[in-house]
TORKOL-4160 file (C-alpha; in steps of 0.2 Angstrom, whole numbers, padded with zeros to 4 digits, m for minus):
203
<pt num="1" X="0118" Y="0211" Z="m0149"/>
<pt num="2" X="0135" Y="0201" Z="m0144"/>
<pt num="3" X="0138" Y="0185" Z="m0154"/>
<pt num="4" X="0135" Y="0169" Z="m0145"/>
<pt num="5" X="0148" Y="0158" Z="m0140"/>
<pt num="6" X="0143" Y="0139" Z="m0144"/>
<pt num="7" X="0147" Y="0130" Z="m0128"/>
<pt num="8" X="0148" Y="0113" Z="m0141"/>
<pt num="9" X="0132" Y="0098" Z="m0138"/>
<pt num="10" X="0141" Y="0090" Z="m0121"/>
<pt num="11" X="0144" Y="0106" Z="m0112"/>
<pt num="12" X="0123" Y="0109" Z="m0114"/>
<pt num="13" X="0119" Y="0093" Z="m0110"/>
<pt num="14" X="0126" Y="0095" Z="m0094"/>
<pt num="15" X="0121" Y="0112" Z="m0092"/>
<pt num="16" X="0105" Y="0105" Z="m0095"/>
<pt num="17" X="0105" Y="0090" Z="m0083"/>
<pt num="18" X="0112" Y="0104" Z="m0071"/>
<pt num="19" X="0100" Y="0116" Z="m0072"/>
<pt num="20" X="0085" Y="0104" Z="m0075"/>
<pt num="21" X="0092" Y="0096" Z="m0054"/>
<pt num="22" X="0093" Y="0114" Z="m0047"/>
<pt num="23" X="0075" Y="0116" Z="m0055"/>
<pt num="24" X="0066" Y="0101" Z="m0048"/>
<pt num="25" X="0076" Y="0103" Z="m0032"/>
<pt num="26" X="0069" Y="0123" Z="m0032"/>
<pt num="27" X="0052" Y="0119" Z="m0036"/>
<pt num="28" X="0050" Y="0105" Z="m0021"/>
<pt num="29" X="0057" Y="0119" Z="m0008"/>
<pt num="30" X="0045" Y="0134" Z="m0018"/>
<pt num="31" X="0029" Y="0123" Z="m0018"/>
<pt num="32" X="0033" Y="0121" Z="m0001"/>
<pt num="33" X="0037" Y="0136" Z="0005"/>
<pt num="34" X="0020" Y="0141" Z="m0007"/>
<pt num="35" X="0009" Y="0130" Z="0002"/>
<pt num="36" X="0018" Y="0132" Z="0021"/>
<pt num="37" X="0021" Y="0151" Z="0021"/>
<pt num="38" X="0033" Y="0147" Z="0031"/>
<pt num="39" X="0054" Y="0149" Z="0026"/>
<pt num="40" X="0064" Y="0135" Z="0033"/>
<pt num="41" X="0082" Y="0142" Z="0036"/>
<pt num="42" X="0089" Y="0128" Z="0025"/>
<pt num="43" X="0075" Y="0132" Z="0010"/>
<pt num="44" X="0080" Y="0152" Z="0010"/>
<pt num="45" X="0082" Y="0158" Z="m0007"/>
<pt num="46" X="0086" Y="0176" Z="m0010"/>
<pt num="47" X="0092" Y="0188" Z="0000"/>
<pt num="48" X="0100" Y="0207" Z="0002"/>
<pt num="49" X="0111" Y="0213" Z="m0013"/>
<pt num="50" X="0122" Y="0225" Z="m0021"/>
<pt num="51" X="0124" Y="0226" Z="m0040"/>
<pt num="52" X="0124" Y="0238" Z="m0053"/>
<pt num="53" X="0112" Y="0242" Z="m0064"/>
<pt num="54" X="0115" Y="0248" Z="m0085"/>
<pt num="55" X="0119" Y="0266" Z="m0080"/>
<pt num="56" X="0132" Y="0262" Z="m0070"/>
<pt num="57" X="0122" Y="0265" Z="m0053"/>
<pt num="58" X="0119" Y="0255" Z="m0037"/>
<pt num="59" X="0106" Y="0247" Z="m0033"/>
<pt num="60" X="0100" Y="0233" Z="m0020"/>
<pt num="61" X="0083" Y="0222" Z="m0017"/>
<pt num="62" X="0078" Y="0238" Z="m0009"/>
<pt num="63" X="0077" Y="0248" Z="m0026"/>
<pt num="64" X="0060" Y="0239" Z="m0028"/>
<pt num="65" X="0054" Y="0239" Z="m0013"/>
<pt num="66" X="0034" Y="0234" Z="m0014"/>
<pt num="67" X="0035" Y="0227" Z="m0029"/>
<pt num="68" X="0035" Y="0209" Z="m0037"/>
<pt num="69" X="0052" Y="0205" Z="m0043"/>
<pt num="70" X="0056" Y="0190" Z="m0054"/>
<pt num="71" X="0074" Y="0187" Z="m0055"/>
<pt num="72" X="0085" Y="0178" Z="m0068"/>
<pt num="73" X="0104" Y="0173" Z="m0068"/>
<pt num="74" X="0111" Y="0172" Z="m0086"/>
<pt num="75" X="0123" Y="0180" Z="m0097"/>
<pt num="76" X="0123" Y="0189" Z="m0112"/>
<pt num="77" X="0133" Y="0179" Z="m0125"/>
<pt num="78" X="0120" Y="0163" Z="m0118"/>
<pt num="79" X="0116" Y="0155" Z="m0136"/>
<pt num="80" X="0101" Y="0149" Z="m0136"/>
<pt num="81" X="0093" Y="0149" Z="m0116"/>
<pt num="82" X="0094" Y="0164" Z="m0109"/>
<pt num="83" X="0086" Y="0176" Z="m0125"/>
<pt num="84" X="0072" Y="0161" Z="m0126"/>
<pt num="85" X="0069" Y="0164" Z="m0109"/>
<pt num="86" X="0069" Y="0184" Z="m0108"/>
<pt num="87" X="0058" Y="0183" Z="m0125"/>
<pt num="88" X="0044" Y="0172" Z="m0115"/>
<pt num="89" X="0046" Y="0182" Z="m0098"/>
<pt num="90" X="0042" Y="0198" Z="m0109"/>
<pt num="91" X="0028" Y="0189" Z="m0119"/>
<pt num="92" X="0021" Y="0183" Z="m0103"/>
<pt num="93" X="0021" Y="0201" Z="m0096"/>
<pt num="94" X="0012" Y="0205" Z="m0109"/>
<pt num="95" X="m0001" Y="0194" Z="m0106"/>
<pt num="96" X="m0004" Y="0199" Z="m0086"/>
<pt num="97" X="m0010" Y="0215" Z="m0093"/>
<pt num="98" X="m0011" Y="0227" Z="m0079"/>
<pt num="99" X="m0004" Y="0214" Z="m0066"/>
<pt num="100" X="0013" Y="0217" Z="m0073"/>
<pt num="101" X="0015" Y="0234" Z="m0066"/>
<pt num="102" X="0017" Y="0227" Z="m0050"/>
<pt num="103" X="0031" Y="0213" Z="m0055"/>
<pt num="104" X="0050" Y="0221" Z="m0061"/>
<pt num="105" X="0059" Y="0208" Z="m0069"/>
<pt num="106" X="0078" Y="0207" Z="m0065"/>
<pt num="107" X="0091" Y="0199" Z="m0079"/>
<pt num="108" X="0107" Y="0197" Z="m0066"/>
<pt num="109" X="0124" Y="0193" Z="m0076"/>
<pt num="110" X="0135" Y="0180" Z="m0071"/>
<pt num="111" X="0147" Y="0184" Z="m0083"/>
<pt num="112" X="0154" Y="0201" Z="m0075"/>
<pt num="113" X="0170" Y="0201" Z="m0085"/>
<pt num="114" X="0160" Y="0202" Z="m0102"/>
<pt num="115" X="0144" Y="0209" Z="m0096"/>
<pt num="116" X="0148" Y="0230" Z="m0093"/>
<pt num="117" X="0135" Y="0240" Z="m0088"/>
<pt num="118" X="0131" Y="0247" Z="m0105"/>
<pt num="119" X="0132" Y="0230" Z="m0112"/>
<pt num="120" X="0118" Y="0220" Z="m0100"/>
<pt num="121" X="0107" Y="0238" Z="m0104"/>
<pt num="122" X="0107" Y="0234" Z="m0121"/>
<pt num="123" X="0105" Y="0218" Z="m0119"/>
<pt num="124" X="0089" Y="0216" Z="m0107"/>
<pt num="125" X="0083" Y="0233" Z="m0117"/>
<pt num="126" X="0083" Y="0221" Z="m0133"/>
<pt num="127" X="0068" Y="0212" Z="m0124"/>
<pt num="128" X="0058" Y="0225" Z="m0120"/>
<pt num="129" X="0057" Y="0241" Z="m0108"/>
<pt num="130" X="0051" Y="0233" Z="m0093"/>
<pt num="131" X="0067" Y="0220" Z="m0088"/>
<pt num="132" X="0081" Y="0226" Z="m0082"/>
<pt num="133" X="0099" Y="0222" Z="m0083"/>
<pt num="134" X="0113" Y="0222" Z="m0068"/>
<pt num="135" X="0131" Y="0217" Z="m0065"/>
<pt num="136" X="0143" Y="0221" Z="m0053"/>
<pt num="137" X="0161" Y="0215" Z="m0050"/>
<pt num="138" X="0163" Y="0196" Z="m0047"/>
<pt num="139" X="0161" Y="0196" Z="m0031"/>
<pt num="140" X="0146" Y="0205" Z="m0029"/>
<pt num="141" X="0140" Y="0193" Z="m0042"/>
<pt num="142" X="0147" Y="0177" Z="m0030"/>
<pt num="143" X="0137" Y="0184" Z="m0017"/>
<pt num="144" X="0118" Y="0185" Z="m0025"/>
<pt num="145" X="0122" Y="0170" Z="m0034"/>
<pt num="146" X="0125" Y="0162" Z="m0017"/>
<pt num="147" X="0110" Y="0170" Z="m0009"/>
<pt num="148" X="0100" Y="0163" Z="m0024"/>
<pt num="149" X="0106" Y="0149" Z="m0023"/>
<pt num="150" X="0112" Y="0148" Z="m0043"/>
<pt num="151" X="0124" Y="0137" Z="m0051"/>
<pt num="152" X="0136" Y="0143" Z="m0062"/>
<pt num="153" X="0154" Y="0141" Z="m0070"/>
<pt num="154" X="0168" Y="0146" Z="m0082"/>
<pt num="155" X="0169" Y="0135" Z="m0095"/>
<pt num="156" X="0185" Y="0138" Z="m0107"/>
<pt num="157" X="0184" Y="0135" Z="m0126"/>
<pt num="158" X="0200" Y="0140" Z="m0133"/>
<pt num="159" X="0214" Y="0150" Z="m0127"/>
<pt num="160" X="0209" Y="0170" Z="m0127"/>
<pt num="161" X="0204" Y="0178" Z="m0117"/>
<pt num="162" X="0186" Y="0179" Z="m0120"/>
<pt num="163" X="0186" Y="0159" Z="m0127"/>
<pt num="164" X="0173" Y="0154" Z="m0114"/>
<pt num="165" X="0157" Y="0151" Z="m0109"/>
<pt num="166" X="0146" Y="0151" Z="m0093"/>
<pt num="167" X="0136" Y="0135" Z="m0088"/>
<pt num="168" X="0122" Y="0140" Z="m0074"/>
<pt num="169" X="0106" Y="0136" Z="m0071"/>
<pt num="170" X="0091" Y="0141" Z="m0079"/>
<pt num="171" X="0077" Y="0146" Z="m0065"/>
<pt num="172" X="0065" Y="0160" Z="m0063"/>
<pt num="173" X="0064" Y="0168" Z="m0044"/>
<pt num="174" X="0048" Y="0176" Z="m0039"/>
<pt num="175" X="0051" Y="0185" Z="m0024"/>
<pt num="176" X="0036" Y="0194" Z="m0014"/>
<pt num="177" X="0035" Y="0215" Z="m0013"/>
<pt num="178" X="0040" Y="0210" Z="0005"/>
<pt num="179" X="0057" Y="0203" Z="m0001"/>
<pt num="180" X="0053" Y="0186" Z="0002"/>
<pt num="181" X="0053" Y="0169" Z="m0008"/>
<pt num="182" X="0038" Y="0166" Z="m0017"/>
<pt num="183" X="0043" Y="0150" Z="m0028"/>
<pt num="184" X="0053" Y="0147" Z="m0042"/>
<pt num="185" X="0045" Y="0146" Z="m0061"/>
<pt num="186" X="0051" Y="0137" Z="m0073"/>
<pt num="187" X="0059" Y="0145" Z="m0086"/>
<pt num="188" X="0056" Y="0131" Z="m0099"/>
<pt num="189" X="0039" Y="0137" Z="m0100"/>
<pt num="190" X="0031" Y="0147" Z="m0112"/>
<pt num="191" X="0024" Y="0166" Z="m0112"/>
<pt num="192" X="0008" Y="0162" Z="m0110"/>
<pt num="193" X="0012" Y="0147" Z="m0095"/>
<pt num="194" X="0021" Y="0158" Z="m0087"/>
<pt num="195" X="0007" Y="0172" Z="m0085"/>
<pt num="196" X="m0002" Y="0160" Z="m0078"/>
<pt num="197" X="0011" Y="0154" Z="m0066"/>
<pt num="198" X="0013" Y="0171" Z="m0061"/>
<pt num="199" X="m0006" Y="0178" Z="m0060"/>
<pt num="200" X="m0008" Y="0161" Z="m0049"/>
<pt num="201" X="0006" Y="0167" Z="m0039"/>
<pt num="202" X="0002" Y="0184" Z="m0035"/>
<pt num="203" X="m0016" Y="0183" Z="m0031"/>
């Protein structure tokens, strides 16, 4: 496991503040889009992408066609919200039972520079065998950020080169077998809360 890199208590507050905005302002346009079955051009979250997944092969949106995919941006030296996170997507597929065959869970990287394809493999593997872990160069990463509509920054904490940490925001992406948005789930939530969220979800 890579040792975490404190971002120091005003950088997480806010990251926090952050990620709490993108959240409200995600769960307004999912319980919309929810409700509506309908995507407003402006509310469009997700999207077509390249990446690379922990063997060092290619893979897009299309890899998992038919299936459920939940999608989180974070980063593998995150101290303390990305691992909480993964720990409770894992728990709650856990507690779907049989539902979770249908949902693949995606851990995107938006840390490329640190996050190799062996390194974001161990790393999602450390939660479980169902999530898996992708990278890609910075720009591939620029792009499904973009089309996800994720925040995230650089932010240095000492001179080397690896002195830095990433602020983004913390938001779960269900997106249907179809490839469109479902809604966002908050990733504050716990295992259990989030089975429920999902099971709701699905149908």
């Amino acid at each position: 496991m890579n040792t975490a890199i404190d971002p120091g208590p005003s950088n997480r507050t806010v990251y926090a503040i952050i990620g709490l905005l993108v959240a409200i302002i995600l769960l307004t346009a999912g319980g919309y889009l929810f409700l509506s079955g309908s995507t407003p051009a402006a509310l469009t979250v997700g999207g077509p992408f390249l990446l690379i997944d922990g063997d060092g092969k290619p893979v897009t949106e299309q890899t998992w066609h038919g299936k459920y995919l939940l999608v989180y941006f974070g980063y593998t030296y995150c101290p303390d919200v990305c691992p909480t996170t993964l720990t409770n997507v894992a728990d709650a597929l856990d507690k779907l039972g049989a539902k979770a065959d249908r949902i693949q869970p995606l851990f995107i990287t938006v840390d490329p520079k640190r996050d190799t394809p062996p390194v974001v493999k161990e790393y999602a593997a450390a939660f479980g065998p169902r999530i898996v872990g992708l990278t890609g160069s910075a720009e591939q990463i620029a792009a499904a950020a973009k089309a996800y509509r994720v925040y995230y920054a650089e932010h240095r904490t000492g001179p080397g080169p690896d002195d830095y940490s990433m602020d983004h925001s913390s938001v779960l992406y269900l997106m249907g077998p179809d490839g469109r948005f479902i809604a966002p789930v908050r990733a504050d939530q716990t295992g259990p809360e989030i089975a429920a969220v999902l099971a709701r979800l699905m149908g």
